[in-house]
N, C-alpha and C positions, 0 to 999 in steps of 0.2 A: 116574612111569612112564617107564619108558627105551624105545627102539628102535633097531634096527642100521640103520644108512645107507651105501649108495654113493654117494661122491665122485667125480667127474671135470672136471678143466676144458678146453674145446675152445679152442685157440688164435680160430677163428673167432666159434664159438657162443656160448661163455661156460661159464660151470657146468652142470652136467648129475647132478642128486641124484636117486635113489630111494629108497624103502625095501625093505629085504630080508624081506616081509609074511610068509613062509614059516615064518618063526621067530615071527613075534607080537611081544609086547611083555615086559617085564620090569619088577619090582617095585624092582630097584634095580642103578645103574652094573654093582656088582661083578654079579649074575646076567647082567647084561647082557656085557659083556667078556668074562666066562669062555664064553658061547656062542660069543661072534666067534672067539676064540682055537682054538676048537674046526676051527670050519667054514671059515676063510681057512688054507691055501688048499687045505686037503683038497678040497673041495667047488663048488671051480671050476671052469669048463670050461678050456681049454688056453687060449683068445682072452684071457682074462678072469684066469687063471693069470696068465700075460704082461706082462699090462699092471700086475697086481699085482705082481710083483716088480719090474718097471720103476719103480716110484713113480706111474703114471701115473691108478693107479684105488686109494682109497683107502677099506677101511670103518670109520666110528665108531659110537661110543654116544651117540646126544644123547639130552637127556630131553624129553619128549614133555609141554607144556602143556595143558590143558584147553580146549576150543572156548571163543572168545570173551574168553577172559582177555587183556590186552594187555600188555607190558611197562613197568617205573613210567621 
């Protein structure tokens, strides 16, 4: 399972991730990318536009582990 994330890191703060829950999740990378591709950056707001084209705010596809599974 895939899901789309926003990236930011605050000079101060540190990282700052959420998930784009709007869209849900996806069965695989490629469905997943071809959504992002779709909605960055038609579907921004102008603040959020901005900082996307700046480099400052970036969204991915990570894939999405099952509760409780750990990495080997």
């Amino acid at each position: 399972m895939w899901a789309i994330l926003a990236v930011s890191i605050q000079m101060l703060t540190g990282p700052n991730v959420w998930p784009v829950s709007d869209e849900g999740t996806f069965e695989t990378e490629a469905e997943c990318q071809a959504v992002l591709d779709e909605l960055v950056p038609r579907t921004l707001s102008e603040e959020l536009r901005i900082a996307w084209e700046e480099g400052q705010l970036k969204y991915v596809c990570l894939k999405v582990r099952p509760l409780g599974r750990t990495p080997n």
